[in-house]
C-alpha positions as CSV (number, residue, x, y, z in Angstrom):
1,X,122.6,107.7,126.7
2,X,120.1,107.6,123.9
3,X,116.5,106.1,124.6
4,X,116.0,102.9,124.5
5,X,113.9,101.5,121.3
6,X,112.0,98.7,121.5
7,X,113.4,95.8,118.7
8,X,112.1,92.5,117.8
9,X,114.0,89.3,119.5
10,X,115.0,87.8,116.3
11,X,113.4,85.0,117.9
12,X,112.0,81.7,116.8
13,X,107.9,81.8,116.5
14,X,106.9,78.5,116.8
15,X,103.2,76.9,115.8
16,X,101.3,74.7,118.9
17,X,103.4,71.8,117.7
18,X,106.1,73.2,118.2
19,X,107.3,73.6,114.9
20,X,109.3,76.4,113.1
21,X,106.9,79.3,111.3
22,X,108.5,82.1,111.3
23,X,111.2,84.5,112.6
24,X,110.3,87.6,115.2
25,X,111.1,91.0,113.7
26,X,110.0,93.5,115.3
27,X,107.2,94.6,118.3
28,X,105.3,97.4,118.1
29,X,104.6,98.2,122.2
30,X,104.2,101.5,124.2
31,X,106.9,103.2,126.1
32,X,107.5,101.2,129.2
33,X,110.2,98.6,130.5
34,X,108.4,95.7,129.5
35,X,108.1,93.9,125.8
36,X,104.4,93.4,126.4
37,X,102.9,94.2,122.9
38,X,102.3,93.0,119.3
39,X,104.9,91.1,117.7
40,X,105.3,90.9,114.0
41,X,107.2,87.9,112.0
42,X,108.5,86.8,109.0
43,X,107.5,83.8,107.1
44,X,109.9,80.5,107.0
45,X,108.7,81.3,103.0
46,X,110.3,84.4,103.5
47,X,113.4,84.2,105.6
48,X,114.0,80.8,103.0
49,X,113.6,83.2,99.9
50,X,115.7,85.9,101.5
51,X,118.9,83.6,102.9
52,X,119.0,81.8,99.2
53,X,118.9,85.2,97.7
54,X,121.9,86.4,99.9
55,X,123.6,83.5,99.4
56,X,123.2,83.1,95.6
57,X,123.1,86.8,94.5
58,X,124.8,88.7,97.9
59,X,121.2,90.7,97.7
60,X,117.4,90.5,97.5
61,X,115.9,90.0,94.1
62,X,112.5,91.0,93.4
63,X,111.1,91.1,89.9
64,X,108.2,93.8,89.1
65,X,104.6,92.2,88.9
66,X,103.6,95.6,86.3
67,X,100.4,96.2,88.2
68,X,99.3,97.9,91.2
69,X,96.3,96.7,93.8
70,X,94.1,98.6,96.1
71,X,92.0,97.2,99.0
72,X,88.8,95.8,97.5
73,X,86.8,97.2,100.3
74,X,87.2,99.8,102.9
75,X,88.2,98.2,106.7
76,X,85.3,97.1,109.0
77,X,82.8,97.1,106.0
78,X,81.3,93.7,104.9
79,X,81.3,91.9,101.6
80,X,84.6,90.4,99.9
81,X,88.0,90.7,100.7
82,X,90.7,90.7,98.3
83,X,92.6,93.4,96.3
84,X,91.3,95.4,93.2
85,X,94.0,95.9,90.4
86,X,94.1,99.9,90.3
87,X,96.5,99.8,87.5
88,X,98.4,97.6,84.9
89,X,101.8,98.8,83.0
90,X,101.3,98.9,79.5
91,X,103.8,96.3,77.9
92,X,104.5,94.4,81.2
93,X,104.0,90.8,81.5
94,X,100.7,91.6,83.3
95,X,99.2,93.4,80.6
96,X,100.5,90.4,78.4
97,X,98.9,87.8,80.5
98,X,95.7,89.8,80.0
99,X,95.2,91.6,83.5
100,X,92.9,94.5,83.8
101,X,92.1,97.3,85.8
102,X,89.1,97.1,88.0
103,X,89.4,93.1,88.7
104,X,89.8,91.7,91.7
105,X,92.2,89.3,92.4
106,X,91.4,86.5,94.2
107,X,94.7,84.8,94.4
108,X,98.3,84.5,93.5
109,X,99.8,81.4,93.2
110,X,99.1,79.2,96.3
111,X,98.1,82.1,98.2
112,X,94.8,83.5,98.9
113,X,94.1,87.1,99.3
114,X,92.4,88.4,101.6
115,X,93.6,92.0,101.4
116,X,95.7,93.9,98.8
117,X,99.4,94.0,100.6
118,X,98.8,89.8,100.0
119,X,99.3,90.3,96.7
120,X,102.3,92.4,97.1
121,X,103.8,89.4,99.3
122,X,102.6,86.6,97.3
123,X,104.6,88.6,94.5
124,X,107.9,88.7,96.1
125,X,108.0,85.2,96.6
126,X,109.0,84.6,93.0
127,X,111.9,85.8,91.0
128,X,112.3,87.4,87.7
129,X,111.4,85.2,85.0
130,X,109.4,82.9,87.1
131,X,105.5,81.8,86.1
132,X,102.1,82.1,88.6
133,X,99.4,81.7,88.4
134,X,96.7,85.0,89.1
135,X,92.8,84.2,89.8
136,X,90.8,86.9,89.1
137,X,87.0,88.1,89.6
138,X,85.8,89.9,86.2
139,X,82.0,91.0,86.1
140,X,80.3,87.4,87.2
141,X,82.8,85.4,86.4
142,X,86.2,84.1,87.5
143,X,89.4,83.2,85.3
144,X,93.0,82.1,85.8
145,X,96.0,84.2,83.8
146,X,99.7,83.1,84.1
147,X,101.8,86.0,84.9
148,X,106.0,85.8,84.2
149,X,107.4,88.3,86.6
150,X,109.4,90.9,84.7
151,X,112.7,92.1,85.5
């Protein structure tokens, strides 16, 4: 019989009110018999934007944002968060938009970031062709630049 691997319920995750937040998807625990460890979820956002997608398309669409992020800081050292743009494809909508390597980003869309795989998700919560907004840190100053997520 193989060994048994330790799965997310699929369960509900519910706030203090009890209302709907998110959908359990997998634990991460040590070997034992019990599911005593951290459980990770997806966003309502998220399990919304996927189930229309299936429905509408019969897959997942993601468009390509045409820049990449790293973390702004190393882990457990202080000053700002957020995620530093380590690259931006020449010709993409980024570019276009005026994007450029070195500044932060501060936040996408509605979302804050507070570390650089936020931007990733904030990202995937649009579709190809779709506007948001990006605020950025450049130098002293901050700006906002409308990206349209390519294709």
């Amino acid at each position: 019989m193989p060994p048994s691997i330790p799965r997310g319920s699929g369960g509900a995750l519910v706030n203090g009110d009890g209302r709907l937040v998110g959908v359990v998807s997998a634990i991460f625990t040590k070997k034992s018999d019990a599911n005593i460890g951290i459980n990770f979820a997806a966003s309502m956002g998220l399990v919304h934007r996927v189930a229309e997608d299936l429905r509408d398309y019969g897959r997942v669409i993601r468009g390509k944002q045409g820049f990449g992020v790293l973390p702004a800081r190393a882990p457990g050292t202080p000053g700002p968060g957020g995620a530093v743009v380590a690259w931006v494809e020449p010709g993409s909508s980024a570019e276009k938009a005026g994007l450029k390597k070195g500044e932060r980003i501060l936040r996408v869309g509605a979302r804050q970031i507070r570390k650089s795989t936020d931007t990733i998700a904030a990202v995937h919560m649009f579709r190809p062709g779709e506007t948001f907004e990006v605020e950025v840190a450049s130098g002293t100053s901050d700006r906002v630049i409308i990206i349209t997520l390519d294709e």
